[in-house]
Backbone bond lengths (Angstrom), bond angles and torsions (degrees), N, CA, C in turn:
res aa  C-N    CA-C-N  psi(-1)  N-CA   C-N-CA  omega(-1)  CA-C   N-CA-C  phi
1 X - - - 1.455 - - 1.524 109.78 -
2 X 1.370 125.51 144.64 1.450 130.43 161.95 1.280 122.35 -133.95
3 X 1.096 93.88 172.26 2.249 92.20 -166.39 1.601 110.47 -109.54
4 X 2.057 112.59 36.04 1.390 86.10 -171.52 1.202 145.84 92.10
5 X 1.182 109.26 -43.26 1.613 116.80 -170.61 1.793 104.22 -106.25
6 X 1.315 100.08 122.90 1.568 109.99 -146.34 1.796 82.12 -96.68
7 X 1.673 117.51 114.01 1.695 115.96 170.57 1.452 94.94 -73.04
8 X 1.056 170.48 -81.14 1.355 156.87 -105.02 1.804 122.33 -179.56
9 X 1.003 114.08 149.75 1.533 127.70 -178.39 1.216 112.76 -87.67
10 X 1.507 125.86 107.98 1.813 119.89 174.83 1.403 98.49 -102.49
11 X 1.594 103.63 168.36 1.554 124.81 176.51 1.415 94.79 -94.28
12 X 1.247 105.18 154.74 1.652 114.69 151.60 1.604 106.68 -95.44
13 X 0.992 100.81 124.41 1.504 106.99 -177.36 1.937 110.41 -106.18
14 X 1.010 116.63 -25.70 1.490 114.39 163.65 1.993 103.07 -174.61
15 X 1.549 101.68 153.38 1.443 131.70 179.01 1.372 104.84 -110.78
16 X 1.231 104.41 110.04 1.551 106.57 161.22 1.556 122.46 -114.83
17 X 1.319 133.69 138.71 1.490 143.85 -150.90 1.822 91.78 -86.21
18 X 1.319 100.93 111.02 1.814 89.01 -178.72 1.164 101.75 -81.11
19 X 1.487 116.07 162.62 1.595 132.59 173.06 1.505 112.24 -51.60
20 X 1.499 130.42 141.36 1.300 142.05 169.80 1.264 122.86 -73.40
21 X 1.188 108.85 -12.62 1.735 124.54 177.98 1.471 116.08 -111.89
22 X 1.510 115.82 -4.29 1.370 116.11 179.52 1.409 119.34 -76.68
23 X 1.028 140.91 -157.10 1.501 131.42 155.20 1.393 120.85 -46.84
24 X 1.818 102.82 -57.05 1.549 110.07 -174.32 1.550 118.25 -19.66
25 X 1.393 74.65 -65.17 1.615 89.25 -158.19 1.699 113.28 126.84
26 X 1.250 113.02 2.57 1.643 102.28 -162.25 1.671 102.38 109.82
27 X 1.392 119.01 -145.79 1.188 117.98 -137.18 1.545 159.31 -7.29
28 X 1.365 124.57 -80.87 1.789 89.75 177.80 1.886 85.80 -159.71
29 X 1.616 84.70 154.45 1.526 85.92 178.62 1.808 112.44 -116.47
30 X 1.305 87.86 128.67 1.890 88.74 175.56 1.095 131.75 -84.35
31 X 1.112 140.74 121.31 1.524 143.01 179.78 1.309 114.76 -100.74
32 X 1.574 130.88 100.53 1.410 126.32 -173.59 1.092 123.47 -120.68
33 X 1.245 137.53 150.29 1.606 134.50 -136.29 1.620 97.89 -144.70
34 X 1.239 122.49 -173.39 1.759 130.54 177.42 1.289 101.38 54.73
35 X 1.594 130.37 33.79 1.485 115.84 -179.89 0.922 104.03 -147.35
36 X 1.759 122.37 45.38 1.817 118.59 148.76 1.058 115.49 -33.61
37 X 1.701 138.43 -71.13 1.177 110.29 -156.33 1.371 134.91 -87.86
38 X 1.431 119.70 16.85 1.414 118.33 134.73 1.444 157.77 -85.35
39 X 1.478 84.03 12.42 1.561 122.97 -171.17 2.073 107.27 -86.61
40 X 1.226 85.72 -21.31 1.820 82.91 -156.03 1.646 108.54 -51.27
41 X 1.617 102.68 -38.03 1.721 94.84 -171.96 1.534 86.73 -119.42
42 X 1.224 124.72 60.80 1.800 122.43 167.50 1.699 83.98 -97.86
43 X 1.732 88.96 132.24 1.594 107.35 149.20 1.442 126.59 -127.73
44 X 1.300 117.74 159.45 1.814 104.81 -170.19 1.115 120.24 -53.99
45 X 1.465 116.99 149.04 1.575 103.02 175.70 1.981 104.14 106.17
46 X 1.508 104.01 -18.10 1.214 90.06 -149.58 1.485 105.30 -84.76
47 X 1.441 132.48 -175.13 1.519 120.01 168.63 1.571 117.50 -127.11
48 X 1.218 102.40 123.67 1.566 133.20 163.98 1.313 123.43 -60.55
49 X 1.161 129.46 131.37 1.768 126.42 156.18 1.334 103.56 -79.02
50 X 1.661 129.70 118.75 1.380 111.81 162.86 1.436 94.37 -120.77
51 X 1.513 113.63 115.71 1.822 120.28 172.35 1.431 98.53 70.70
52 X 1.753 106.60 32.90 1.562 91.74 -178.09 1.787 125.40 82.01
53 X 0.933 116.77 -23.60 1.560 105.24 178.76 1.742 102.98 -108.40
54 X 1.693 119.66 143.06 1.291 129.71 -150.89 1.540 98.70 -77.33
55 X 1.490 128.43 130.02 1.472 94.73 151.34 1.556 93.03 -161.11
56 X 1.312 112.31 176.46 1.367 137.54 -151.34 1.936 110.68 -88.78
57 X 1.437 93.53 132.11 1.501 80.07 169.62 1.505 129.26 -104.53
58 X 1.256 112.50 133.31 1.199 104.76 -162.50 1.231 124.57 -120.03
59 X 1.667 117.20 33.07 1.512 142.02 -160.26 1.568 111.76 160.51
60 X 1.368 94.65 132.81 1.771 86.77 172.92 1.435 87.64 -177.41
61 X 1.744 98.19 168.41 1.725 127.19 -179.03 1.302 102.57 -149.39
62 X 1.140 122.36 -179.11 1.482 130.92 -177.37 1.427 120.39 -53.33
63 X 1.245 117.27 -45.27 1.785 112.08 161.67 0.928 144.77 -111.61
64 X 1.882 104.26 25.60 1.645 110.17 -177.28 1.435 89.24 -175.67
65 X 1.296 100.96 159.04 1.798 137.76 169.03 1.050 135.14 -110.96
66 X 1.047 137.25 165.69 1.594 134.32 152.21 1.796 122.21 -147.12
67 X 1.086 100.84 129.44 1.524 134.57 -165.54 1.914 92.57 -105.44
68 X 1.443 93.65 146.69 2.044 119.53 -174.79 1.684 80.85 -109.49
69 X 1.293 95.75 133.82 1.366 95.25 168.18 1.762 90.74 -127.60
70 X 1.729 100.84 153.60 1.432 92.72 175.29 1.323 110.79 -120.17
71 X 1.484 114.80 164.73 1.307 121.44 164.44 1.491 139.56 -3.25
72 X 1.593 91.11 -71.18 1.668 96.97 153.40 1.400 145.33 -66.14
73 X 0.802 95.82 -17.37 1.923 125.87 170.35 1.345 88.88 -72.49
74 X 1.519 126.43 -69.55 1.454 121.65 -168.96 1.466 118.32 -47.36
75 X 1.048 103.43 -32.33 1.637 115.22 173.46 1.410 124.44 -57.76
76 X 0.978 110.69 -62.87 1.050 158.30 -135.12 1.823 105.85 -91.11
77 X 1.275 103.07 -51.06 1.237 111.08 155.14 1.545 126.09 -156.05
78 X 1.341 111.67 -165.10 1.641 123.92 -161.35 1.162 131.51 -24.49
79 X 2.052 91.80 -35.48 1.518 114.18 -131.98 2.240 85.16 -89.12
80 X 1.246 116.79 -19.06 1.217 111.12 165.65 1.930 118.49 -41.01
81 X 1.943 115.43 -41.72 0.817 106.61 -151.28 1.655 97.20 -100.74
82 X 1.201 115.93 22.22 1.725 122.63 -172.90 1.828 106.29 -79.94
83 X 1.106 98.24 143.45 1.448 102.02 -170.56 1.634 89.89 -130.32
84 X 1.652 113.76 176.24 1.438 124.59 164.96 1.512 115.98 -62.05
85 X 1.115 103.14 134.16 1.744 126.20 -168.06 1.612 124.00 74.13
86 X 1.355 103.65 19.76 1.391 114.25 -157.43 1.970 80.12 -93.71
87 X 1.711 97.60 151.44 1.482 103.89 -168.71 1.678 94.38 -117.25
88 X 1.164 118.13 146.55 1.441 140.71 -168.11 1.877 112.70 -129.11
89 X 1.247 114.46 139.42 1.223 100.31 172.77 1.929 100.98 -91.92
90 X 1.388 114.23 168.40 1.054 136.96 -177.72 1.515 131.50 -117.92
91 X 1.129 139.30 130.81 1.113 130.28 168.31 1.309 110.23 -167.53
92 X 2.260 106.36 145.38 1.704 111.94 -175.87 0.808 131.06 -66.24
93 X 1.243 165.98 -166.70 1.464 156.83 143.74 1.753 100.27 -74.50
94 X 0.943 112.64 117.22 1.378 133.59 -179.19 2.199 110.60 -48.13
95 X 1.415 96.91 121.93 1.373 117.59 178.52 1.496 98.15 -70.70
96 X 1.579 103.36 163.35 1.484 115.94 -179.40 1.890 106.99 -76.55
97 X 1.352 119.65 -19.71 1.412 117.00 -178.05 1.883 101.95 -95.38
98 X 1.219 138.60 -15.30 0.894 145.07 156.23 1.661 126.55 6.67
99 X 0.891 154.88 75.78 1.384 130.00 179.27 1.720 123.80 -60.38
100 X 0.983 113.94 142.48 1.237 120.96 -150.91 2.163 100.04 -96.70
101 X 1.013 102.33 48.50 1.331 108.49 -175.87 1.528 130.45 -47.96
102 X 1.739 104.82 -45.80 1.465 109.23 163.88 1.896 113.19 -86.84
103 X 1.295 113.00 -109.10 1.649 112.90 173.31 1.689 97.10 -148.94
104 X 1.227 90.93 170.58 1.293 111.17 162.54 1.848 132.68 -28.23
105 X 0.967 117.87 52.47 1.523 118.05 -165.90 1.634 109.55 -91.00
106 X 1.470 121.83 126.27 1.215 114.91 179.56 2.074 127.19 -91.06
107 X 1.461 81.85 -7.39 1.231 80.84 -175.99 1.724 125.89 92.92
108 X 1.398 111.76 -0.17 1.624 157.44 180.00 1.373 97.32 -76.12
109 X 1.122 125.08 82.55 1.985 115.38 166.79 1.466 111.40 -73.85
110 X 1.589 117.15 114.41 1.257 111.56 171.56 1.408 142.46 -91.66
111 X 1.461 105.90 -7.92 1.232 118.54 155.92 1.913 99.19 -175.16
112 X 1.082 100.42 -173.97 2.062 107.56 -164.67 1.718 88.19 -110.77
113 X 1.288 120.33 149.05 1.339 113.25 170.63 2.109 104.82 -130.83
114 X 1.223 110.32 157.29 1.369 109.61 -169.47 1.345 109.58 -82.72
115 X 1.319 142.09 145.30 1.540 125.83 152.69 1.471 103.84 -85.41
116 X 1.453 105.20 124.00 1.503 142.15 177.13 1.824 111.06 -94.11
117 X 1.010 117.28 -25.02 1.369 117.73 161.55 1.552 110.48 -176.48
118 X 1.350 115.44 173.20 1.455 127.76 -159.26 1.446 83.80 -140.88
119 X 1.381 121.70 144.89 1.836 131.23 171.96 1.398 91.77 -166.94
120 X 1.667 93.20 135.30 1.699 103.50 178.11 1.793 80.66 -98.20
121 X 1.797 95.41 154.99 1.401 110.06 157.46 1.343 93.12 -140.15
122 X 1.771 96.93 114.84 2.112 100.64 -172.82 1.384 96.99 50.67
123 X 1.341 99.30 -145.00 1.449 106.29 -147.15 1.407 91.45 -104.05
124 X 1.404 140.96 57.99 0.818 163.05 -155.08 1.815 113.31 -152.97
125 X 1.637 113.93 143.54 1.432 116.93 168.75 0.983 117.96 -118.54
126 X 1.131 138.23 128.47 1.512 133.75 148.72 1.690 115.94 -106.23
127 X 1.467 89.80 141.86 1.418 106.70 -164.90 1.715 113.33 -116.04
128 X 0.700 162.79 143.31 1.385 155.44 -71.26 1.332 95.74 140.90
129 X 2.097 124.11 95.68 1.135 116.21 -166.74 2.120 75.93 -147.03
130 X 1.993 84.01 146.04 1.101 118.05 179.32 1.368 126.66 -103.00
131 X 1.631 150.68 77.56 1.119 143.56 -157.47 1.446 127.18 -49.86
132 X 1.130 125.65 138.95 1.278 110.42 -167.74 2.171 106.21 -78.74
133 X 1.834 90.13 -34.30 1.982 89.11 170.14 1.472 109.94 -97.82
134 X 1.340 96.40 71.64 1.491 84.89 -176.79 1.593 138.86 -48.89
135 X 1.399 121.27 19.12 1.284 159.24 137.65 1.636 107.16 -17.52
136 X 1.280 95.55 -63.48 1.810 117.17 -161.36 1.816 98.79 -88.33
137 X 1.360 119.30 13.82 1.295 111.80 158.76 1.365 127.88 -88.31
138 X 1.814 111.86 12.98 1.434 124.72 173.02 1.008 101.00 -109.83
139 X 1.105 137.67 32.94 1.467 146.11 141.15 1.498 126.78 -107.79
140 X 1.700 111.66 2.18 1.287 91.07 175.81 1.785 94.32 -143.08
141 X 1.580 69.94 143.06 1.762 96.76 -166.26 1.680 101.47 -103.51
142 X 2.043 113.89 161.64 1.288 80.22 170.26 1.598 111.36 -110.02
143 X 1.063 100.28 -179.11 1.578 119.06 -152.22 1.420 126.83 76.24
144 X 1.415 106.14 5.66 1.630 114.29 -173.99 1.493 114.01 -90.78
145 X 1.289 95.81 170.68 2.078 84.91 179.53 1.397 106.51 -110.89
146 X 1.616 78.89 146.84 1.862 103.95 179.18 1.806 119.14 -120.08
147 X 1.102 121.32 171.48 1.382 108.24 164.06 1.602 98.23 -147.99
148 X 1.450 84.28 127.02 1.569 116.77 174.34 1.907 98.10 -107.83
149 X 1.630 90.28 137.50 1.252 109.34 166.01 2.090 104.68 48.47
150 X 1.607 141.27 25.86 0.915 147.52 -132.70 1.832 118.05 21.18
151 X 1.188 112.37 25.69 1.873 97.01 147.32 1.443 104.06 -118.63
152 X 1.676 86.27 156.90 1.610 110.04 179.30 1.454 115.41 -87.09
153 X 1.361 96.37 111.03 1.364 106.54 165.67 1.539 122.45 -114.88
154 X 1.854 103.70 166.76 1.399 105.63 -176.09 2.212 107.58 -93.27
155 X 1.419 90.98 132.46 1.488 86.94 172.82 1.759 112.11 -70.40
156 X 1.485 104.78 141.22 1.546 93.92 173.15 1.889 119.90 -114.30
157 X 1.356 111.56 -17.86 1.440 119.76 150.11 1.403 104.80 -147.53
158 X 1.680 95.38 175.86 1.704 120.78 -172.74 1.282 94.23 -142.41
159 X 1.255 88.21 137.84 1.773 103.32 148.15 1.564 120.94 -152.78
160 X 1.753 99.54 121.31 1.099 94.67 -171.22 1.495 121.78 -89.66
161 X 1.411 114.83 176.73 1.593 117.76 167.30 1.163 96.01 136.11
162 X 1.777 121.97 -161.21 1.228 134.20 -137.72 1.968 95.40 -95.65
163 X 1.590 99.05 -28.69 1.618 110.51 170.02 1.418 109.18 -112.20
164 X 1.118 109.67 52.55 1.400 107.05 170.79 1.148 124.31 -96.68
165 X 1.653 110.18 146.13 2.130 121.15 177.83 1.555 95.99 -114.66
166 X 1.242 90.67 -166.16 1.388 132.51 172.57 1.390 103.44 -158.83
167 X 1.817 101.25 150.78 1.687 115.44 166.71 1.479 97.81 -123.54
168 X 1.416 92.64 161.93 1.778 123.39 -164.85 1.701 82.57 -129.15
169 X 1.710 104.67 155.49 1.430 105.42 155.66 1.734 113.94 -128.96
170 X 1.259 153.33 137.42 0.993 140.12 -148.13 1.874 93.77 -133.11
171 X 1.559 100.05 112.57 1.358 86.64 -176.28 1.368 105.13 -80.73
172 X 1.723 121.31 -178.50 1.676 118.65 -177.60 1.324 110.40 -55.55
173 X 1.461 102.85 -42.38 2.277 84.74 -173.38 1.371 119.39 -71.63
174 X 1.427 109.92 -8.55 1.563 114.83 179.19 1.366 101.48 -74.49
175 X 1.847 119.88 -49.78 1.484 110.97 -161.63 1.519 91.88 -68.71
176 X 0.897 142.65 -9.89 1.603 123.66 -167.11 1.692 110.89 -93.28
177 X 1.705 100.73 -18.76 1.271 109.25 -177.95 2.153 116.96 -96.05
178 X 1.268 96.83 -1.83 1.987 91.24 -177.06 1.585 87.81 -144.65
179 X 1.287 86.43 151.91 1.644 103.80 156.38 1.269 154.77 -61.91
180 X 1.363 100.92 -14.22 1.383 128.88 151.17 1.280 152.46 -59.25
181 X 1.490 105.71 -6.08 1.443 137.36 170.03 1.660 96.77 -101.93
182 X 1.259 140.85 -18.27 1.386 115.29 169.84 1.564 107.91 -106.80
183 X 1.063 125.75 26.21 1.604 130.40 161.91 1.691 106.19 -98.96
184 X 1.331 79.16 143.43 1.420 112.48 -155.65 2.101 106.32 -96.81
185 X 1.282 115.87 173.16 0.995 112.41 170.15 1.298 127.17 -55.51
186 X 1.590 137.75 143.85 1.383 127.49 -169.76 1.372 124.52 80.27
187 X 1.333 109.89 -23.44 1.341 113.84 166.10 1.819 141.95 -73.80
188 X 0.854 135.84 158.73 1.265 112.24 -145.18 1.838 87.57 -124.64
189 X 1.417 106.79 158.19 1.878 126.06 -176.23 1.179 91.35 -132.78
190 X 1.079 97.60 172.39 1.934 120.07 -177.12 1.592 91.18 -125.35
191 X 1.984 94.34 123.83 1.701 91.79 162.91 1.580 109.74 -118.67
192 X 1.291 108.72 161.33 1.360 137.40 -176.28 1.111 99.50 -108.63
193 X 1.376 140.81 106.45 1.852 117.73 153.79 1.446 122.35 -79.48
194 X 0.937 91.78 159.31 1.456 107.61 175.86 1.623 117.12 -52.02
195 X 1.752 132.09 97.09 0.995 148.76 -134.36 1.596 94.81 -84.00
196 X 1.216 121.94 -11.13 1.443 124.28 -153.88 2.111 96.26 -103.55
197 X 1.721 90.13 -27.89 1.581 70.83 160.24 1.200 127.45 -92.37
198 X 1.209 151.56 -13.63 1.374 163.64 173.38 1.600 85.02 -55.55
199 X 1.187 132.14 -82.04 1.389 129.54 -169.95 1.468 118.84 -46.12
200 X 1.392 127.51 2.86 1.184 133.16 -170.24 0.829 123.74 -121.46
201 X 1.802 114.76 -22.76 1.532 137.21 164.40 1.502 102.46 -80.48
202 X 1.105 123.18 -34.84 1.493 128.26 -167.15 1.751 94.97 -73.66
203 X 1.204 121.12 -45.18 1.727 126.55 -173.39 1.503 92.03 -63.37
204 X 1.135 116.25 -73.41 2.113 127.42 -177.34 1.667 88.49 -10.55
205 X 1.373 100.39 -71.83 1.499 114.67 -143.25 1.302 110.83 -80.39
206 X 1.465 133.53 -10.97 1.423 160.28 -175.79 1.502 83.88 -84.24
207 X 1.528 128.55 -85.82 1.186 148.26 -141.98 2.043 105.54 -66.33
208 X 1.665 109.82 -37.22 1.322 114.62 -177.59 1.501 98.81 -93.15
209 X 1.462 154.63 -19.77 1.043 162.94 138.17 1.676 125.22 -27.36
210 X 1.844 103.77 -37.48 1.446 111.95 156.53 1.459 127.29 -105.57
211 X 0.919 114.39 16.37 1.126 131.68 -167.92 1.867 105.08 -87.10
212 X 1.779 116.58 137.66 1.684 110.73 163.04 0.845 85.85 -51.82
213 X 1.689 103.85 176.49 1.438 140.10 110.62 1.377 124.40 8.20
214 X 1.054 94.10 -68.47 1.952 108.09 -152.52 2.267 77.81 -75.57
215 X 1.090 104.92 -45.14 1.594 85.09 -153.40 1.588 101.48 -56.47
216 X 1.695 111.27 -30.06 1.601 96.28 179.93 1.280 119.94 -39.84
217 X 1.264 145.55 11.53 1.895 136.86 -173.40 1.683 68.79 -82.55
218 X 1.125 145.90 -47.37 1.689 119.09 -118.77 2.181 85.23 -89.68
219 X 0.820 107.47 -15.39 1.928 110.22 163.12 1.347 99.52 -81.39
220 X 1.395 124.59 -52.03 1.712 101.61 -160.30 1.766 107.79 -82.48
221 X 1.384 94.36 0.46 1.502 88.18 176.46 1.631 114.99 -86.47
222 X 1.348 112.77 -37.19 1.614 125.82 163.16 1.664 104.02 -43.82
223 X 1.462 111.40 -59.68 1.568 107.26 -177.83 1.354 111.99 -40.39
224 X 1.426 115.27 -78.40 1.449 145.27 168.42 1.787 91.78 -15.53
225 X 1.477 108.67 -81.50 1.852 97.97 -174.70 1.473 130.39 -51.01
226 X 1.963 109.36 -31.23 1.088 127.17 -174.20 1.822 99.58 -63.63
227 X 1.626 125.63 -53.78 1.481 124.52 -172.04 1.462 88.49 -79.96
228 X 1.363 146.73 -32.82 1.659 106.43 -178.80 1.645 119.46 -73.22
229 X 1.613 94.36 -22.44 1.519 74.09 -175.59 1.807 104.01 -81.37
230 X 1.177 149.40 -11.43 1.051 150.08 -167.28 2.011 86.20 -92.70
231 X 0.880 148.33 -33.05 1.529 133.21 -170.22 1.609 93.37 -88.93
232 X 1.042 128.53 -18.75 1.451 115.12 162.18 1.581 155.70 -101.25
233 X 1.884 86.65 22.52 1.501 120.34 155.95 1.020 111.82 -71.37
């Protein structure tokens, strides 16, 4: 588990195609560099956030690591389109004394979303990102938390439907701190949703699923309040 809060920026310093017959399974191995100081108490085995999605280290020295990424992972998200010198945010798997500063992030990429536009307000960004399943835009509310690229950020609007975004705002110490403030339009992030709504839609639908008959009024009565108060805007 991690909380979001991205300690440091590594390079990719080289991709190598792992063997198809090895354990892996195939896909590619990362070698990332500029990240002593999260290295000091790394042991094998251990797990990394790189751009947000969890994975294992499976080699390292004092200023770099390397993580197996697989197939589906490649898919799945960003980290397919990383080349040499390409910069990644980073983060440990969170200790039990930890403060929990961002939220709950598992490290779970649930789908990649596009940046659709970039707008400074002051010294400020807002980013304007398009999901690729646009499915997973009933999970995000605004003011709720998201994770782009593995940091936690706050959503600041939604709009849903078949062309639907969301905006992020990135204040200055954030853009100086992730990689995600120097991507450009068209470019693609890895999102995480917020794990706490999935568990909440899953209860709704668990809970009205066992439910008689007769208890369904207690939904059509929510409907019923939900359209009067909206016909009397």
């Amino acid at each position: 588990m991690f909380t979001g809060l991205v300690e440091t920026i590594g390079t990719v310093s080289s991709l190598e195609p792992l063997d198809t017959t090895a354990s892996g399974g195939g896909g590619t191995s990362l070698t990332i560099t500029d990240c002593e100081t999260i290295l000091t108490d790394v042991q094998l085995g251990d797990s990394i956030s790189v751009n947000g999605t969890c994975l294992t280290v499976t080699a390292f020295e004092k200023s770099w690591f390397k993580v197996g990424v697989a197939p589906e992972t490649l898919r799945r998200t960003n980290l397919g389109a990383l080349t040499e010198t390409s910069q990644v945010n980073l983060e440990r798997a969170v200790k039990g004394e930890t403060r929990m500063g961002g939220h709950m992030v598992q490290g779970h990429v649930d789908t990649i979303a596009r940046i659709i536009a970039t707008t400074p307000d002051e010294n400020s960004l807002v980013l304007r990102l398009q999901p690729r399943d646009r499915t997973t835009l009933r999970y995000i509310v605004e003011k709720g938390f998201i994770t782009l690229d593995g940091a936690s950020l706050t959503v600041t609007q939604v709009k849903d439907g078949e062309d639907g975004w969301f905006e992020i705002m990135l204040i200055a110490y954030t853009q100086e701190k992730i990689v995600t403030a120097a991507k450009k339009v068209g470019d693609f992030v890895n999102v995480e949703i917020d794990v706490m709504a999935k568990y909440v839609e899953k209860g709704i639908e668990a809970y009205f699923a066992g439910t008689a008959g007769g208890n369904m009024s207690i939904l059509e009565k929510m409907v019923e309040r939900i359209v009067e108060e909206k016909l009397k805007r």
